[in-house]
TORVEXVO-28336 format. One record per residue (C-alpha): residue in one letter; z, x, y. Coordinates in steps of 0.25 Angstrom, whole numbers, padded with zeros to 4 digits, always signed. Example, Ala and Ser with C-alpha at 12.3 -4.5 7.8 and 13.67 -1.06 7.14 Angstrom:
REM residues 2
A+0031+0049-0018 S+0029+0055-0004 
***
This chain:
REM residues 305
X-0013-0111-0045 X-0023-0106-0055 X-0033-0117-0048 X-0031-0111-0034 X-0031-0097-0040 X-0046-0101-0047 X-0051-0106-0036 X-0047-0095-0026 X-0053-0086-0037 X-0067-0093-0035 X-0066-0093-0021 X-0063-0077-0021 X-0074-0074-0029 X-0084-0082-0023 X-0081-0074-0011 X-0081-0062-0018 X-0095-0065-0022 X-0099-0069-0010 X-0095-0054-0004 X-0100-0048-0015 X-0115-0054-0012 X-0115-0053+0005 X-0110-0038+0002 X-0119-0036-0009 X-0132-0042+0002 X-0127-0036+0016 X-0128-0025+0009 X-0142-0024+0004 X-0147-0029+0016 X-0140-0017+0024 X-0149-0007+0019 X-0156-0002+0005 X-0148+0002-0005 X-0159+0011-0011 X-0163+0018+0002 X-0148+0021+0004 X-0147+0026-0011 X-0159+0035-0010 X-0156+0042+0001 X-0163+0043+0016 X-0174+0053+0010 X-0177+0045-0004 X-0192+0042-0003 X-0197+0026-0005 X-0199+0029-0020 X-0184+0036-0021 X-0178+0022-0013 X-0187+0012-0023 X-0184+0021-0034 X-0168+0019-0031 X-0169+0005-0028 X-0176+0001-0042 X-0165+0011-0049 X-0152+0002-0041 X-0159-0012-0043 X-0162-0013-0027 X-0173-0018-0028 X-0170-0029-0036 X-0166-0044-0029 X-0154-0044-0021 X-0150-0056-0030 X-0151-0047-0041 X-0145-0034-0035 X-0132-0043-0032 X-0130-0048-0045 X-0130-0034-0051 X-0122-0030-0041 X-0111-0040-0045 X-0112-0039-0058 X-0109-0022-0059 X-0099-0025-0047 X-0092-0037-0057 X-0091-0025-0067 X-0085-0015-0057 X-0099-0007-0054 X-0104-0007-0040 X-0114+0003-0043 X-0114+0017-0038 X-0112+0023-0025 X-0124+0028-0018 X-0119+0039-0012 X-0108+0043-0020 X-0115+0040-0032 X-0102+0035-0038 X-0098+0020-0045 X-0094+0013-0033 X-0083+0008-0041 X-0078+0021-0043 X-0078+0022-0027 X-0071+0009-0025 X-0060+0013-0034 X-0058+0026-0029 X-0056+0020-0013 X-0050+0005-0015 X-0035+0012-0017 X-0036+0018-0005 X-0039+0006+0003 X-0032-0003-0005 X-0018+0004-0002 X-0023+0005+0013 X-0025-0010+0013 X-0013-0014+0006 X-0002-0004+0015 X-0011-0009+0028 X-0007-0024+0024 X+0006-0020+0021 X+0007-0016+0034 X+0002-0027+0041 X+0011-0036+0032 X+0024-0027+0034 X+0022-0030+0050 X+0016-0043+0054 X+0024-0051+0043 X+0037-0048+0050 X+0031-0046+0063 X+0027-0063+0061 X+0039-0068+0055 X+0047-0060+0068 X+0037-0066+0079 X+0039-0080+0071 X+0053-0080+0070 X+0053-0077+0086 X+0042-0083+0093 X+0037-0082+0105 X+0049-0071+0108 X+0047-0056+0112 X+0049-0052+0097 X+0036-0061+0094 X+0027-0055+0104 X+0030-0043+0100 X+0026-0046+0085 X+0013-0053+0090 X+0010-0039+0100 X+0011-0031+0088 X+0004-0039+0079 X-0007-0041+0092 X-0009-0024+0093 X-0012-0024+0076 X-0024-0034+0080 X-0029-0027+0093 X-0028-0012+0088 X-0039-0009+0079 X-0035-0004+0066 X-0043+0010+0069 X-0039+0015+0082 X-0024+0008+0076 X-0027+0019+0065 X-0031+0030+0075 X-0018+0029+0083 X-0011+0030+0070 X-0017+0042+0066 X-0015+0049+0080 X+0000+0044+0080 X+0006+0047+0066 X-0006+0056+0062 X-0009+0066+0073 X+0003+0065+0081 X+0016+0063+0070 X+0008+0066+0059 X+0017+0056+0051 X+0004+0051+0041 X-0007+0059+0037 X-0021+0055+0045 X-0031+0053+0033 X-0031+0054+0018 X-0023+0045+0010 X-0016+0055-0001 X-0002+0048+0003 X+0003+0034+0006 X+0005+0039+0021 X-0010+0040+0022 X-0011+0025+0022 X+0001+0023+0033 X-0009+0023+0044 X-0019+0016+0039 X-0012+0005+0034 X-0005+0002+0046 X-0018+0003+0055 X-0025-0005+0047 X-0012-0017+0045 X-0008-0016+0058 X-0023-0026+0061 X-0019-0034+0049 X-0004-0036+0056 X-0008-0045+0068 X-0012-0056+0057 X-0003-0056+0048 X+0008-0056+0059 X+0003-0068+0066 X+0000-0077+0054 X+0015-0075+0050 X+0019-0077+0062 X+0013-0091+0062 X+0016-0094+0049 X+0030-0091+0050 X+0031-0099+0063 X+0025-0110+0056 X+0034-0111+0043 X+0047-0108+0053 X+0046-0123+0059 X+0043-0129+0044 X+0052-0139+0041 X+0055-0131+0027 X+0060-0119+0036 X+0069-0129+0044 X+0074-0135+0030 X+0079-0120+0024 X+0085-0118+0037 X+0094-0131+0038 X+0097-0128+0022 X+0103-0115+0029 X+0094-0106+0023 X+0096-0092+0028 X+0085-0088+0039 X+0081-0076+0031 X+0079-0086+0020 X+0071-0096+0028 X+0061-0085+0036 X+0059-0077+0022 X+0060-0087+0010 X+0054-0101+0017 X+0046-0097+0031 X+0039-0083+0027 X+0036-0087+0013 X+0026-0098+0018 X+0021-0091+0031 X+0018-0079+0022 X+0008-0087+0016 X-0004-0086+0026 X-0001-0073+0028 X-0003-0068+0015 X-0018-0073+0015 X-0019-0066+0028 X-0014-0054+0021 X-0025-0053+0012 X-0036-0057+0022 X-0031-0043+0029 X-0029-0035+0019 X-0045-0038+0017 X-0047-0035+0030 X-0040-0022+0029 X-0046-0018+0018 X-0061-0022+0024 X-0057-0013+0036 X-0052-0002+0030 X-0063+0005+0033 X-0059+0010+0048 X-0047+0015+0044 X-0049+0020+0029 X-0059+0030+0039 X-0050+0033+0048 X-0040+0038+0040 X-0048+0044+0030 X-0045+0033+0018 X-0053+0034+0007 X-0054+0018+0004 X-0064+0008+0003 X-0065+0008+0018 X-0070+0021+0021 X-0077+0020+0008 X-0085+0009+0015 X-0087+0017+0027 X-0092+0028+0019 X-0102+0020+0010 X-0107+0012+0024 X-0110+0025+0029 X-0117+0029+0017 X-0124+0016+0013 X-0118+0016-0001 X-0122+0002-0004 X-0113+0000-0016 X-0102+0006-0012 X-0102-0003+0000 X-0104-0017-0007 X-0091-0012-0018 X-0083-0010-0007 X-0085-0025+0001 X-0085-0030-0012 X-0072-0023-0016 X-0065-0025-0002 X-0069-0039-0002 X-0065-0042-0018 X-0052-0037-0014 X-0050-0046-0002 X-0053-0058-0009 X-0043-0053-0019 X-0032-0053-0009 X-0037-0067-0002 X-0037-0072-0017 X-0024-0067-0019 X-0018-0071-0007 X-0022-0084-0010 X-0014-0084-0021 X-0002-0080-0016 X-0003-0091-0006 X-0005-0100-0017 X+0008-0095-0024 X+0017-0094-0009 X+0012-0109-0005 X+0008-0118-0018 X+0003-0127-0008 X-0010-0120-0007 X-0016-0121-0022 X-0018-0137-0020 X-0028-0132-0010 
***
């Protein structure tokens, strides 16, 4: 186990590395960081002035390197247009779209994993269709307008959930389910098929001529080993979720990561861009690393590998 875990570890940071440097490039060739610093009316001297002060005009080679090592310490320089440590910016909006992403996934969990395991236990009947129709409208309705008929159902018409703002746990009700509702159609299927796989196992057939209760079989022996896919699938969209925050942190006013991004785009805050890909994409290597594991844990079959 610790030698699957080791060589996972490499791979993640290897990738991690890789991010870091495509993120770092992309963007330094999107524009200069100086010009952007300076300001639109900063003469040529002001712009060469700033760009000796913030090492721009160093190689990129060596801009990089100095970049990793400050952000290895926890220092990913200061934002240009808040003139704030964007550290202190990314801890002050990852909660936000943390808890969104984990009550989203929730979501998503909470309905496709029983919506698979019914449509398995009855295939090819009405209550099958009907689980892979819902599932089919998650995947079809983009998670925006999703949002937007939320928002005029429960917001404007019941006023149910507040609209924006997130002061309570009912601000992140709607945004969570718009944004697991596109993660559900995935997850669903994959269960699905998993489940319909380990039902005609001979190892099911065996617990159920021991006389095994059904309960005990689906629960205990079927679900247990189909769940194993899934929970890699789970982490690949909770990274995705997390990515595409973006559109619904703005639509409902969410003061996370994604609007952050939108905010520094808009802006052309160059460092507070690169913390934030690096940071979203650290934490989806984390989960794909720890998903690893607990598929390493479920199946021990995997660790040989």
């Amino acid at each position: 186990m610790l030698i699957y875990a080791l060589k996972r570890f490499a791979v993640a940071l290897l990738v991690a590395l890789t991010v870091s440097l495509v993120t770092f490039t992309l963007l330094r060739l999107s524009g200069d960081p100086a010009a952007a610093m300076a300001g639109p009316e900063a003469s040529e001297e002001d712009i060469e002035y700033v760009r000796i002060h913030y090492g721009f005009d160093k190689p990129l080679p060596v801009q990089y390197y100095n970049w990793l090592s400050n952000a290895a310490q926890g220092d990913f320089g200061m934002s240009i247009y808040l003139k704030t440590p964007v550290s202190e910016i990314i801890v002050r909006h990852a909660p936000t779209t943390m808890i969104l992403g984990a009550c989203a996934l929730s979501f998503a969990l909470l309905l496709a994993i029983p919506l698979g395991v019914v449509a398995a236990m009855y295939p090819n009947t009405l209550i099958d269709r009907t689980a892979l129709t819902i599932a089919v409208i998650g995947q079809a309705l983009p998670s925006f307008f999703f949002g937007l008929i939320l928002i005029i159902v429960f917001g404007v018409w019941l006023r149910w959930l507040p609209i924006s703002g997130h002061a309570s746990w009912m601000n992140f009700v709607m945004p969570s389910i718009a944004l697991g509702y596109y993660a559900t159609p995935a997850i669903m299927r994959m269960t699905r098929a998993g489940m319909m796989d380990v039902m005609s196992s001979d190892y099911i057939r065996t617990a159920r001529a021991k006389g095994l209760r059904p309960r005990v079989v689906l629960f205990k022996h079927a679900l247990r080993n189909a769940i194993i896919p899934v929970v890699s699938l789970s982490a690949v969209q909770l990274g995705f979720m997390l990515g595409g925050s973006i559109v619904i942190e703005s639509i409902f006013s969410l003061n996370g990561l994604g609007n952050l991004a939108w905010q520094s785009i808009q802006r052309s805050d160059f460092e507070v861009m690169q913390a934030i890909v690096l940071s979203i994409a650290s934490f989806y290597i984390l989960l794909t690393f720890l998903a690893d594991m607990l598929n390493a844990f479920l199946d021990p079959r995997i660790r040989v590998h």
